[in-house]
DOLUMDO-753723 format. One record per residue: residue in three letters; y, z, x of N, C-alpha, C, O, CB in turn. Coordinates in steps of 0.001 Angstrom, whole numbers, plus 524288, in hexadecimal, padded with zeros to 5 digits. Glycine has a CB too. Layout:
<atoms>
ATOM   residu     n.v     n.w     n.u    ca.v    ca.w    ca.u     c.v     c.w     c.u     o.v     o.w     o.u    cb.v    cb.w    cb.u
ATOM      ALA       Y       Z       X       Y       Z       X       Y       Z       X       Y       Z       X       Y       Z       X
...
</atoms>
This chain:
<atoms>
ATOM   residu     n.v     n.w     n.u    ca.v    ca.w    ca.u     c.v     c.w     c.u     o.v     o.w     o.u    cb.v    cb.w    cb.u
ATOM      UNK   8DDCB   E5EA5   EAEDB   8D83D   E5D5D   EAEE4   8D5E7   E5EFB   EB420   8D7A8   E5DCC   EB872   8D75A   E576E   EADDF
ATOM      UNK   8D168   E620E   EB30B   8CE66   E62B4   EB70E   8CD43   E5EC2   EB9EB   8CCB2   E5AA9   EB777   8CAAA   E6498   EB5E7
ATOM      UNK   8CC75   E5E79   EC073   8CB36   E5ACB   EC401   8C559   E5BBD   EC70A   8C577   E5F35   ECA5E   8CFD6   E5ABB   EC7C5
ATOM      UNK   8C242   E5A1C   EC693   8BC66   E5978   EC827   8BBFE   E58F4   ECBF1   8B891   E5BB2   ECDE9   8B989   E562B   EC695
ATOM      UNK   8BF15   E5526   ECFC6   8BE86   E52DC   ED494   8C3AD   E5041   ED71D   8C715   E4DFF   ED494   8BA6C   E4F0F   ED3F5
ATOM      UNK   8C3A3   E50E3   EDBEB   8C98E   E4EBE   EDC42   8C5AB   E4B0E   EE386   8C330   E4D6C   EE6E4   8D127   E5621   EDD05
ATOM      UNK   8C661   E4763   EE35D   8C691   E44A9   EE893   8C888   E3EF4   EE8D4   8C8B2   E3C31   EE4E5   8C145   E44AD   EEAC2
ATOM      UNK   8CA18   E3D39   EEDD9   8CC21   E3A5D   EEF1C   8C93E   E34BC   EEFE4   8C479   E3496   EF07F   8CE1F   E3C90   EF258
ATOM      UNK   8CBC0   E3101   EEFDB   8C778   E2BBD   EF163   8C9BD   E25F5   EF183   8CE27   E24B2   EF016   8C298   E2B46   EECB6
ATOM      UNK   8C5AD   E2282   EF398   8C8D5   E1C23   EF440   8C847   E1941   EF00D   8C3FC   E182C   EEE2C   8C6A7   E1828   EF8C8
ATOM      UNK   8CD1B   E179B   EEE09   8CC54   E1335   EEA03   8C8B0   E0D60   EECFF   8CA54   E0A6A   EF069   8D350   E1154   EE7D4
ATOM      UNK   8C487   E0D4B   EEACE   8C26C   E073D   EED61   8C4C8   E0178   EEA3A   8C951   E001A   EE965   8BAE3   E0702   EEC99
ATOM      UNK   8C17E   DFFC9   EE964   8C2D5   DFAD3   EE72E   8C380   DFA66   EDF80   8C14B   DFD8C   EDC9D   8BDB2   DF6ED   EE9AB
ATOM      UNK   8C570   DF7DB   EDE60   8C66A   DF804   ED83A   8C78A   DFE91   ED66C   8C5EE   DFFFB   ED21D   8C064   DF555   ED4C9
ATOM      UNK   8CA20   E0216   ED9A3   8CAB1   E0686   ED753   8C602   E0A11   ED659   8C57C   E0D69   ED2EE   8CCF8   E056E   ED324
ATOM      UNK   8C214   E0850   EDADA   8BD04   E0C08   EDBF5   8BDF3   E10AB   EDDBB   8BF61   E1112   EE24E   8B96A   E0A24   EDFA5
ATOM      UNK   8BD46   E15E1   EDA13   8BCAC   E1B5C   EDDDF   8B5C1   E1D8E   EDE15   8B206   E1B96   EDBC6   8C124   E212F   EDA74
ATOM      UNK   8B5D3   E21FD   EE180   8AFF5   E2393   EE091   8B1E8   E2867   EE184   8B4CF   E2A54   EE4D4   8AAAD   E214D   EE435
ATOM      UNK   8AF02   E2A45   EDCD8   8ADF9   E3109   EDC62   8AB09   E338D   EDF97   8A658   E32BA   EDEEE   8AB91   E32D2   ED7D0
ATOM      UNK   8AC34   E3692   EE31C   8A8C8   E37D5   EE8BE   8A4FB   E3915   EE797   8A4EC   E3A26   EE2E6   8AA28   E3BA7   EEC7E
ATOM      UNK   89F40   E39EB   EEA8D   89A97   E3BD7   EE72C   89937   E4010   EE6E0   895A1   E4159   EE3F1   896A4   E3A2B   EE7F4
ATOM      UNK   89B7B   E42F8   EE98E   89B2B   E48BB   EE9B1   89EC3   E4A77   EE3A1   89CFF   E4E3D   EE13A   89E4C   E4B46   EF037
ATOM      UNK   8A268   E4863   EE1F0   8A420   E4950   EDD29   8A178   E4804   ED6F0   8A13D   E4A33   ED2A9   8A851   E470E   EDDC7
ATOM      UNK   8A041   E44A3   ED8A0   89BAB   E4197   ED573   89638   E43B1   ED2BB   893F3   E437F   ECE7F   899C7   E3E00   ED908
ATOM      UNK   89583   E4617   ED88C   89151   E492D   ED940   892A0   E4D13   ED69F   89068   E4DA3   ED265   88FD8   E4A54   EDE1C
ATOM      UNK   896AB   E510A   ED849   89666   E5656   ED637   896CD   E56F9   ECE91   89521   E5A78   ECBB9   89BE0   E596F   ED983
ATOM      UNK   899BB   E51F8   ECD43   89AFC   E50ED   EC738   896AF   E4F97   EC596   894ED   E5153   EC176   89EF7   E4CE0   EC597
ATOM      UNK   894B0   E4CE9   EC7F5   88F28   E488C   EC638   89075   E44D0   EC3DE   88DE3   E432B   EC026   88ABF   E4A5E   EC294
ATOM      UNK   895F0   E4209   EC5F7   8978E   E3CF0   EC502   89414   E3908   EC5AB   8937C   E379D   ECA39   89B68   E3BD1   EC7B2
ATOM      UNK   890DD   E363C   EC16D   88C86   E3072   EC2F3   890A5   E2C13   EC23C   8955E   E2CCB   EC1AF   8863A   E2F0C   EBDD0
ATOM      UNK   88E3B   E27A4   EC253   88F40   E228B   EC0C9   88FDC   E2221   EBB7C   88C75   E23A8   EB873   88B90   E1F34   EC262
ATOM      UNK   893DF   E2035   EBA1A   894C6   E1ED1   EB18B   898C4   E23CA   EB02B   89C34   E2387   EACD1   88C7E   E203F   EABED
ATOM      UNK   897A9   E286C   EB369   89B9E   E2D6F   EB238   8A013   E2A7B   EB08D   8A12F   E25CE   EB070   89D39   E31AF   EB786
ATOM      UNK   8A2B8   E2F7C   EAF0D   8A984   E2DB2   EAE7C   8AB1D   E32C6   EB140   8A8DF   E3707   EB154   8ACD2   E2CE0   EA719
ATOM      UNK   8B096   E30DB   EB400   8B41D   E34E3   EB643   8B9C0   E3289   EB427   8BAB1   E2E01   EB2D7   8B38B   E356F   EBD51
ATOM      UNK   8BDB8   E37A8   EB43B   8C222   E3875   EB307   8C470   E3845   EB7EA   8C200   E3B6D   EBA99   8C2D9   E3CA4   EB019
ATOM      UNK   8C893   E35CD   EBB0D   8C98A   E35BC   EBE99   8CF94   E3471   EBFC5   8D1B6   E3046   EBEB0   8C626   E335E   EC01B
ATOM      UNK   8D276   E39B6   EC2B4   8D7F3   E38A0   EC208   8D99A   E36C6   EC8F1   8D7B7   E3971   ECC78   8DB7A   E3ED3   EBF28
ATOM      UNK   8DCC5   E32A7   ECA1A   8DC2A   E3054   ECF47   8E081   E3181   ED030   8E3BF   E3144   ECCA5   8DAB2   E2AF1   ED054
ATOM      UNK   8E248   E338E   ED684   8E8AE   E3431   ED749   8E992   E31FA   EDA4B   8E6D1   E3302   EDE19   8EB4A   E3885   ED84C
ATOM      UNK   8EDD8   E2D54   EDB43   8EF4D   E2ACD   EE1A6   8F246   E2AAB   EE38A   8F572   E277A   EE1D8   8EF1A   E2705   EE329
ATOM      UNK   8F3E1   E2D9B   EE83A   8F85F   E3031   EEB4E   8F933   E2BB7   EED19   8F67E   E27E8   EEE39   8F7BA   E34E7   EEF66
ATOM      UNK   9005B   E2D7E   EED47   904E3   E2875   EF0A8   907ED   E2C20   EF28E   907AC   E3081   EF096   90918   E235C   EECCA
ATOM      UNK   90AB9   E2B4F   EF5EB   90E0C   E2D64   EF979   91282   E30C4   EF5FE   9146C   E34C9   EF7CD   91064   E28A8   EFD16
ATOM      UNK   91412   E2E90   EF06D   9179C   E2E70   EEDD8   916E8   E3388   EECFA   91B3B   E358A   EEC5D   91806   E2AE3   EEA2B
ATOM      UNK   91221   E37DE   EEC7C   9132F   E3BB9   EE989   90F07   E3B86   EE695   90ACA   E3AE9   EE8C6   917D1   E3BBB   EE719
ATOM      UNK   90F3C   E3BF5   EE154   90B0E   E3CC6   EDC1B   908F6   E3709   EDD1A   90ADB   E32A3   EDD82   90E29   E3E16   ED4C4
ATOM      UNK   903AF   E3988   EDD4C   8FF32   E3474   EDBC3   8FF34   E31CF   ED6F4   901E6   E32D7   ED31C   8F99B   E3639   EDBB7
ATOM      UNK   8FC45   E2EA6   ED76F   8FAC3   E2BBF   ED11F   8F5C2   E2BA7   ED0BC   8F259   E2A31   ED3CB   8FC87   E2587   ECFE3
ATOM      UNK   8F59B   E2DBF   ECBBD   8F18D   E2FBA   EC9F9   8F05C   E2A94   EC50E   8F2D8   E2699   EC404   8F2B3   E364B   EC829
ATOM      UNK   8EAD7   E2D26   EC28B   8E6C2   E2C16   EBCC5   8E283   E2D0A   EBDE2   8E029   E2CE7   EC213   8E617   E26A2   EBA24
ATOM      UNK   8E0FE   E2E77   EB874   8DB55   E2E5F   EB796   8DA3D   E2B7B   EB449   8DD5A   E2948   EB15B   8D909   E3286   EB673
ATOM      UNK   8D5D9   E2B1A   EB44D   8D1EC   E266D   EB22C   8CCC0   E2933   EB0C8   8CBBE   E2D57   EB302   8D0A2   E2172   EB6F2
ATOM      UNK   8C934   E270F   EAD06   8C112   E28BB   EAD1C   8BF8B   E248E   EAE7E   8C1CE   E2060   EADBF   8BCE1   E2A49   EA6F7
ATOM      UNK   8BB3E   E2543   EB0D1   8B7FB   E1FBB   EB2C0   8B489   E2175   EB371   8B405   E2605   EB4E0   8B90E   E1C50   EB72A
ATOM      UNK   8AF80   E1CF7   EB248   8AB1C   E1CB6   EB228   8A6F8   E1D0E   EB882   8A4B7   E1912   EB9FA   8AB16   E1825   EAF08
ATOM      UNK   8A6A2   E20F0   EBADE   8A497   E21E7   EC0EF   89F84   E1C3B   EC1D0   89C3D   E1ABF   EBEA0   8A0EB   E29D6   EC173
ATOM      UNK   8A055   E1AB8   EC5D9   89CA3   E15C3   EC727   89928   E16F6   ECB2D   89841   E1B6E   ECCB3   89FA0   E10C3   EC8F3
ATOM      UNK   89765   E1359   ECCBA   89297   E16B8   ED179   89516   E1837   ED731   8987C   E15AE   ED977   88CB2   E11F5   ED368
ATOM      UNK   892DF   E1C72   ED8D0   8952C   E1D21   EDD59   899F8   E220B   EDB4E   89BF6   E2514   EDE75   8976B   E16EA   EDFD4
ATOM      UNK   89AC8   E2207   ED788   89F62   E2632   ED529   8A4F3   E2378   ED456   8A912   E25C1   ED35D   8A077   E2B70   ED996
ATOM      UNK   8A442   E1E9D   ED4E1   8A95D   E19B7   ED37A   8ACB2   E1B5D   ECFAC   8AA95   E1CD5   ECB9C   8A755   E13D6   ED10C
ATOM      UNK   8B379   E1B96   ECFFE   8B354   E1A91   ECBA4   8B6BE   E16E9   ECC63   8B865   E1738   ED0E4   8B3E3   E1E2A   EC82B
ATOM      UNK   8B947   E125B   EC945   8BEF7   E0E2D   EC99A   8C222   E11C1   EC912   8C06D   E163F   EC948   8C055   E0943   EC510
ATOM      UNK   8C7D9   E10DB   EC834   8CD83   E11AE   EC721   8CFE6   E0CF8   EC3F3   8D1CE   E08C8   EC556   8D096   E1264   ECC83
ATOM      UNK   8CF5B   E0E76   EC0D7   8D23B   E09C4   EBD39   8D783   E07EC   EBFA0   8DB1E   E0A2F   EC1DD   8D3B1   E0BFB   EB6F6
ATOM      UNK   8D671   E02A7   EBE2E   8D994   DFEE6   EC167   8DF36   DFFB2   EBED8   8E2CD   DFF62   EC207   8D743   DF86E   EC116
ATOM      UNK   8E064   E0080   EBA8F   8E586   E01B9   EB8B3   8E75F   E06CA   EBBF8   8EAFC   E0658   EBF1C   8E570   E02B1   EB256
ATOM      UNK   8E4DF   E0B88   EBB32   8E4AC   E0DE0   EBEB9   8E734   E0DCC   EC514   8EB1D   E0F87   EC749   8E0EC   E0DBB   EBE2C
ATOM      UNK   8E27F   E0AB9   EC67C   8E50B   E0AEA   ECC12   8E8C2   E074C   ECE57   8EA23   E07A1   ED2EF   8E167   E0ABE   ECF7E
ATOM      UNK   8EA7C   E03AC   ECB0B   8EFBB   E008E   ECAA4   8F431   E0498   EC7AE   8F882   E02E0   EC671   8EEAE   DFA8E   EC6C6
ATOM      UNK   8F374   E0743   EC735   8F93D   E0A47   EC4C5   8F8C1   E0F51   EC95C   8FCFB   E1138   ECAA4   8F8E5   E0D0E   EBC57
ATOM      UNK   8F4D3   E1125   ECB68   8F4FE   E13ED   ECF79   8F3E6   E1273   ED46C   8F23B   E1558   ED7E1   8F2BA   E1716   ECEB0
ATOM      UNK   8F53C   E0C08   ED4E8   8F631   E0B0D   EDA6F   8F05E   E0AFA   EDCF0   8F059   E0838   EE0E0   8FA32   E0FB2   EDD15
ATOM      UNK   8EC18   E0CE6   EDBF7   8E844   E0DB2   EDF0E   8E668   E09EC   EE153   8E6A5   E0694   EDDE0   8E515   E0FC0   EDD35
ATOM      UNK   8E458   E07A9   EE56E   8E152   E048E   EE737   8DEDD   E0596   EEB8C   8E06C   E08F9   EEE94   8E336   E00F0   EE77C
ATOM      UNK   8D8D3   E017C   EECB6   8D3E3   E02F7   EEE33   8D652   E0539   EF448   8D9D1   E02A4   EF656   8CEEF   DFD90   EEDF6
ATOM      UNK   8D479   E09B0   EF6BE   8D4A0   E0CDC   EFA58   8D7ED   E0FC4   EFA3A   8D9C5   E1106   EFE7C   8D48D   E0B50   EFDF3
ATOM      UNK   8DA32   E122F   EF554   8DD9E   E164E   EF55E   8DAAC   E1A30   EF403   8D670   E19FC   EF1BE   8E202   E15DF   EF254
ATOM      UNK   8DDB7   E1EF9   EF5E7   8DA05   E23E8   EF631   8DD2E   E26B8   EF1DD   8E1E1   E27B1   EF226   8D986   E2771   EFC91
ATOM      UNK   8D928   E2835   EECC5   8DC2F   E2B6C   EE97B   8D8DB   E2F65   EE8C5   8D45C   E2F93   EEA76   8DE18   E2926   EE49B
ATOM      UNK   8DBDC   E33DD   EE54E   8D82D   E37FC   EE332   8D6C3   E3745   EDF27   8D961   E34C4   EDBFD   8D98E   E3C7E   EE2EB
ATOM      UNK   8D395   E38AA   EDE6A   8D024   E397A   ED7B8   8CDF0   E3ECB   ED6D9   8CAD3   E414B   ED986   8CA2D   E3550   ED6D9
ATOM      UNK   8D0F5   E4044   ED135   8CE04   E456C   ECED8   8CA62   E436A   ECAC5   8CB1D   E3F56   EC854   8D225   E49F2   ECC08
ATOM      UNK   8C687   E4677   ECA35   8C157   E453B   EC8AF   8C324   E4995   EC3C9   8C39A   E4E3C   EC4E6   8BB86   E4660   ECD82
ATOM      UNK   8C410   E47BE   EBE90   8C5B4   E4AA9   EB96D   8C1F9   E4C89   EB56A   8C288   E505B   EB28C   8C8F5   E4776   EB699
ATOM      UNK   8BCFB   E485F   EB5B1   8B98C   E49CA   EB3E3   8B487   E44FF   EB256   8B565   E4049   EB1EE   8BBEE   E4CA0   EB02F
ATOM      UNK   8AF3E   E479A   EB1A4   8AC79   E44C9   EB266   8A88B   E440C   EADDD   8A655   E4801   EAC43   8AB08   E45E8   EB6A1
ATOM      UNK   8A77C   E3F86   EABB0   8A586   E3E99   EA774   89EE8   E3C5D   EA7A8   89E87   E3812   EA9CA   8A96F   E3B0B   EA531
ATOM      UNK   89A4E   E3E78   EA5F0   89551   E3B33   EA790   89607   E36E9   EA2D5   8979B   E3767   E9E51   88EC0   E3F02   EA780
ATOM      UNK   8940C   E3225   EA604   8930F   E2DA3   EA2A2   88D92   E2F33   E9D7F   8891A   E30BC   E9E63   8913A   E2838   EA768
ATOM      UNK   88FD4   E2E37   E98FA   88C66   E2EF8   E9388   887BD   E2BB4   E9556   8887B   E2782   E9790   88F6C   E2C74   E8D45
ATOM      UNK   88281   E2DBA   E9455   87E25   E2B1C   E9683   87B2A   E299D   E90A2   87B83   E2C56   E8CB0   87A80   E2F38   E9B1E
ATOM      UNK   87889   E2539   E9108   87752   E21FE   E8BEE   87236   E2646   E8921   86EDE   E2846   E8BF2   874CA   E1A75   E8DC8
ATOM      UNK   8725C   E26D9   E8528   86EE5   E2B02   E80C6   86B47   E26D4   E805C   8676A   E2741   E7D87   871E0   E2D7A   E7A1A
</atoms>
């Protein structure tokens, strides 16, 4: 699968990331979007641990990490992971 975007960033609190805005920008990622998003988190060991997930973009370019998620990949708030940006969906707007 093609990769859209690849950058790095801090997990905040409850598994908060933000999609930089310059990326955002160039997609025309809004608020309600959906993104496809595959996360990798390096350990000393060698091969990262990875998943992806879709989620619904929040304001500011937010998105969570599902908590199953980031309990099976160890993540927690101030770790620095990567995220590839897989693809980007506009939220269906009401007819």
């Amino acid at each position: 699968m093609e990769v859209l975007a690849k950058f790095h960033v801090i997990v905040h609190k409850i598994g908060r990331i933000i999609i930089p805005a310059g990326t955002r920008k160039f997609y025309g990622i809004e608020p309600d979007d959906f993104v496809e998003i595959r996360i990798l988190k390096y350990e000393s060991s060698g091969k990262p641990r990875e998943g992806t997930f879709t989620a619904r973009v929040g304001e500011q370019g937010s998105v969570f990490i599902p908590k199953t998620l980031r309990e099976v990949m160890g993540i927690k708030p101030g770790d620095v992971i990567e995220v590839l940006l897989l693809a980007h969906y506009k939220a269906g707007k009401g007819e």
